[in-house]
MINU-760265 format. One record per residue (C-alpha): y, z, x. Coordinates in steps of 0.001 Angstrom, whole numbers, padded with zeros to 6 digits, always signed. Layout:
BEGIN
YZX...
//
This chain:
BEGIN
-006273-017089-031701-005995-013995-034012-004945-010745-032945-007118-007781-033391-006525-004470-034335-006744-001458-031728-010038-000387-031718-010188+003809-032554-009497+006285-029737-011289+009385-029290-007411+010757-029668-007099+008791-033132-009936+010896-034034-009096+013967-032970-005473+013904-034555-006972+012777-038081-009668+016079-037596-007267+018189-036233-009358+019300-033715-009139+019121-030204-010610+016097-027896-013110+017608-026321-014467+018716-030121-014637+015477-031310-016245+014648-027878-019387+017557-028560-019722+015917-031841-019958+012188-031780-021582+012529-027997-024231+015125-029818-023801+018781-028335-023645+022118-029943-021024+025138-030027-019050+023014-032923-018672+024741-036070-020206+022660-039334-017197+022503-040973-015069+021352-038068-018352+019247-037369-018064+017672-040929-014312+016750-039928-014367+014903-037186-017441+013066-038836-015332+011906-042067-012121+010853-039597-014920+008870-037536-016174+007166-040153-012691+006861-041914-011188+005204-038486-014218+003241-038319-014481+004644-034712-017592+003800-032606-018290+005802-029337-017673+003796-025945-021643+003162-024967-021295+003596-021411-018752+007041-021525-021417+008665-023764-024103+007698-021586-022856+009917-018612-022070+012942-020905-025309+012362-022522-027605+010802-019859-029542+008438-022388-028313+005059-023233-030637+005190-026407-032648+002121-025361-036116+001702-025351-037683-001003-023312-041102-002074-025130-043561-003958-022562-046047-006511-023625-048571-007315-021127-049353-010780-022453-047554-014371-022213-045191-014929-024787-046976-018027-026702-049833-015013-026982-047369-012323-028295-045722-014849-030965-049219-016528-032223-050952-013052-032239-049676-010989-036083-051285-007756-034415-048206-007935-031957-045714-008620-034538-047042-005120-036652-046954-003153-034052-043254-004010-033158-042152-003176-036884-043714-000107-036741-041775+000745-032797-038507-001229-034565-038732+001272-037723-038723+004600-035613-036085+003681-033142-033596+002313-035501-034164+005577-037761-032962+007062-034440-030127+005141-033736-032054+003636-030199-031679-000233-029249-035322-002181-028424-035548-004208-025349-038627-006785-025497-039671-007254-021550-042831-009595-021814-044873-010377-018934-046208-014498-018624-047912-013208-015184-047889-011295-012074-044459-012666-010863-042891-011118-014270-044259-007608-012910-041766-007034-010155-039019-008080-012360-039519-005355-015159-040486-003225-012525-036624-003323-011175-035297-003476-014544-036889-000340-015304-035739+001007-012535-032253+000211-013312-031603+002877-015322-031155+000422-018266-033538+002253-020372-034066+006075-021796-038336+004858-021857-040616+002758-022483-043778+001811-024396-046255-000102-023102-049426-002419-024849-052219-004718-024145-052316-003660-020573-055445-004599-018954-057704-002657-016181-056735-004661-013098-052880-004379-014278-050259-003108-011915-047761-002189-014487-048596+001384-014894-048433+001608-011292-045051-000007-011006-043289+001454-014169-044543+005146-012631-042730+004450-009477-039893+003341-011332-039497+007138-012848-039817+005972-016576-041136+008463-019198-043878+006256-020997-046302+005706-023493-049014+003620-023419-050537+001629-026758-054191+001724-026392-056218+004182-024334-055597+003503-020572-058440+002602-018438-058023+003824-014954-059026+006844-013308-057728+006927-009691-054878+009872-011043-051850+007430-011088-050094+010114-013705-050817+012978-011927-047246+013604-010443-045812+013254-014274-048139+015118-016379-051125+013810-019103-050681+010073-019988-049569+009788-022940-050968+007169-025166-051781+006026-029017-054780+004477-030166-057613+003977-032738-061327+004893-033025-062206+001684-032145-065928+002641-030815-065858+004438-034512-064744+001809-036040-067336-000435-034568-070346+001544-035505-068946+001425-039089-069027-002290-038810-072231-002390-037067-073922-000125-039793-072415-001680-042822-074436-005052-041548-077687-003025-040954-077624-001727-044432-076998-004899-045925-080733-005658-044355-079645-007545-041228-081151-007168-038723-079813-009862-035918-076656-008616-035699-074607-010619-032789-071144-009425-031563-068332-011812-030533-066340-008858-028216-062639-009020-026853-061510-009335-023270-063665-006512-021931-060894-005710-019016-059332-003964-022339-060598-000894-023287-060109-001711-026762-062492-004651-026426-064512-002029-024079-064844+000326-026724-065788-001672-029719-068535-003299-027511-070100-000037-026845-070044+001146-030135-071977-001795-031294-074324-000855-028677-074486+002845-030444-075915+001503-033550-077854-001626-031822-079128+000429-028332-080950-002137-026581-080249-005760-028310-080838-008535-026816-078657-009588-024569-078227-013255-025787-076676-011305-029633-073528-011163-027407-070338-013307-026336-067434-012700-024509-064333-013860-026527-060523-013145-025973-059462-012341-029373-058047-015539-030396-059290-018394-032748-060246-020694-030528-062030-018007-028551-064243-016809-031781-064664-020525-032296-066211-021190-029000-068278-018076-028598-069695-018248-032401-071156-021947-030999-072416-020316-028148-074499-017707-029906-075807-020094-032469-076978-022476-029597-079011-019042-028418-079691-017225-031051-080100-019689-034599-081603-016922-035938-078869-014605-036346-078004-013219-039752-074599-011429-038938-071427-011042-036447-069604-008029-035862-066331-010466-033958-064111-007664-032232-061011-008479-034151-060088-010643-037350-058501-013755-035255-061575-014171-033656-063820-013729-036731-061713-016036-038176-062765-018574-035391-066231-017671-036078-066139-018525-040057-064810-022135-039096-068091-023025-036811-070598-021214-039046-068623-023540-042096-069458-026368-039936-072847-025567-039009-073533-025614-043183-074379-021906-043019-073275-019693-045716-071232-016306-045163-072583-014115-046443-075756-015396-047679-077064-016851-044630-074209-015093-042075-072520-011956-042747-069024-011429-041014-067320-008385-040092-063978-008089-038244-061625-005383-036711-058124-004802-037667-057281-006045-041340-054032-007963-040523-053824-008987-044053-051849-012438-042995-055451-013339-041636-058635-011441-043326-057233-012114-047437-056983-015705-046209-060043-016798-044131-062738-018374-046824-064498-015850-047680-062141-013716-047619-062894-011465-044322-064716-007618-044699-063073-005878-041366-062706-002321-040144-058938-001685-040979-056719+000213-038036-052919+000786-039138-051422-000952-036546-047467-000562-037768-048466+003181-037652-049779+002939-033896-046168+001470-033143-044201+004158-035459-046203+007159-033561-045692+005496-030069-042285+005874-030467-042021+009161-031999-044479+010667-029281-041970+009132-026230-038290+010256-028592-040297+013638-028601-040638+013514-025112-037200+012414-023933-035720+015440-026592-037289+017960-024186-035714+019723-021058-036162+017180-018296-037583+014620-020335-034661+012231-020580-034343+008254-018957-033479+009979-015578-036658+010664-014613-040309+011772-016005-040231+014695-018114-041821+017748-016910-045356+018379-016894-047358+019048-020337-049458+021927-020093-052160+021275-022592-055143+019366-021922-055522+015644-023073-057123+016035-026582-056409+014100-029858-054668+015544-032647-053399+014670-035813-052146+011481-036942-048730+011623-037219-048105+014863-036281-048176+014535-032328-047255+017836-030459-045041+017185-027292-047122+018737-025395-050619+016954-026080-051684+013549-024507-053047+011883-027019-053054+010265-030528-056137+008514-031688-055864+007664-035270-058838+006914-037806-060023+003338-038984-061458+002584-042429-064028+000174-043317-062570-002481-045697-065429-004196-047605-064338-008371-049177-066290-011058-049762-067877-012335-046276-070239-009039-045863
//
């Protein structure tokens, strides 16, 4: 065994500064009254001691313990196989490490995981959290309100019984993705075709939901038999591409809801000898480059910036726990502005909000 040198006081500190304890306390812990130059002082001695503040004594001066739990509703082999997941945890990772806060992954493999983050919440572990992939029949939001949690949601929630009331507007980021869809959907139609099929997402995810309906926008009433149910995986664009070419022959394009499951779909239509695009145009949703520059053709999709979805979920609930009331002890108090969208990457504190734009990006397989 090797000793180990004393590890900085709060004392050291002060004596290098010249200041008093409690000064060096206002500064390293984050509060006001200190002059600048006294406050530029005790920041050279800290970093000259190498001092690092005791976690758990700043968190009762303080009241934050600058953690952020992030909660993925989804089992972990989906979360690890899935690159959407991965980009939007860069984006969260990149905005709470340029604020100094610690992320806590809590993943959910199924219902008896909900009771367990539930109480961890609860705990008092956490300032937050941020929550994704949720979908309608989910308890979470439920449970993480009762825990007292400020949150924000990824994706646009999907209930309606007034679960947030007692906190304020819901708070959320998300994309056009019923926009985004009718871009899709009218890029095919002026390419000429005109049996346009759409593989959709889990539709218990209003993501999924939403692009559905904005296929529907541009298509109104098309036949019934131009759509499958997928989950957004491979395997699940592989099996409903087989289905609607059992159905429908005929077709001459696919809007599939995101690029994993268009993905699937180029593999069967490959195997069926059909041609993309000459005989089968493809269109996907997302433009995780790790997928649509490497399918054959390489995949036209409707691009959504998915690390920025993360960054702004994390500034929106940072902004939150800054304000009076808003920090990990409870919700923060209630926003007076109606739920409207606003700019991207400018998100007020007070709106509910942020719904960024999508962009169509045009490659080889439409």
């Amino acid at each position: 065994m090797t000793d180990t040198a004393p590890r900085p006081t709060l004392e050291a500190v002060a004596a290098r500064a010249g200041v008093s304890r409690a000064t060096v306390s206002r500064v390293v812990n984050g509060g006001d009254g200190v002059r600048e130059p006294l406050v530029e002082r005790v920041r050279q001695a800290v970093e000259e001691l190498g001092y690092v503040p005791n976690q758990a004594a700043r968190s009762l001066v303080t009241r934050r313990h600058d953690a952020v739990a992030v909660v993925i509703a989804e089992p972990e082999a989906r979360v690890f196989a899935d690159p959407f997941f991965a980009l939007q945890l860069r984006g969260i990772s990149k905005e709470l490490t340029a604020h100094d806060n610690q992320l806590v992954l809590l993943l959910t493999e199924g219902r008896d995981d909900h009771a367990r983050v539930a109480r961890y919440l609860a705990g008092g572990h956490v300032d937050g959290a941020l929550v994704f992939s949720l979908h309608l029949d989910d308890p979470l939001p439920g449970l993480i309100q009762g825990a007292g949690v400020p949150t924000v949601f990824g994706g646009r929630p999907g209930w309606s019984d007034g679960r947030a009331a007692d906190t304020g507007p819901t708070l959320y980021v998300d994309s056009d993705n019923r926009g985004g869809a009718r871009d899709a959907v009218r890029h095919l139609a002026a390419l000429g075709r005109t049996r346009i099929a759409h593989i959709t997402g889990p539709l218990d995810q209003t993501s999924a939901a939403d692009r559905l309906d904005g296929y529907r926008d541009v298509m109104g009433d098309a036949d019934p038999g131009l759509v499958a149910e997928s989950d957004f995986t491979p395997a699940g664009g592989e099996r409903a591409m087989r289905d609607l070419l059992d159905r429908r022959p005929d077709l001459d394009a696919v809007f599939a809801a995101n690029d994993l499951t268009a993905a699937g779909a180029l593999r069967v239509l490959r195997e069926r000898g059909l041609r993309v695009p000459e005989d089968v145009a493809v269109v996907g949703f997302d433009d995780m480059l790790p997928v649509a520059e490497q399918t054959d053709p390489p995949l036209t999709t409707v691009r959504q910036d998915i690390e920025e979805m993360g960054r702004l979920m994390a500034r929106l609930l940072l902004r939150r726990l800054d304000r009076p009331g808003g920090t990990g002890s409870g919700p923060g108090p209630r926003a007076t502005a109606p739920e409207q969208d606003v700019p991207p990457g400018e998100p007020d504190g007070a709106e509910a909000a942020v719904v960024l734009p999508t962009t169509l990006v045009r490659r080889a397989s439409a």
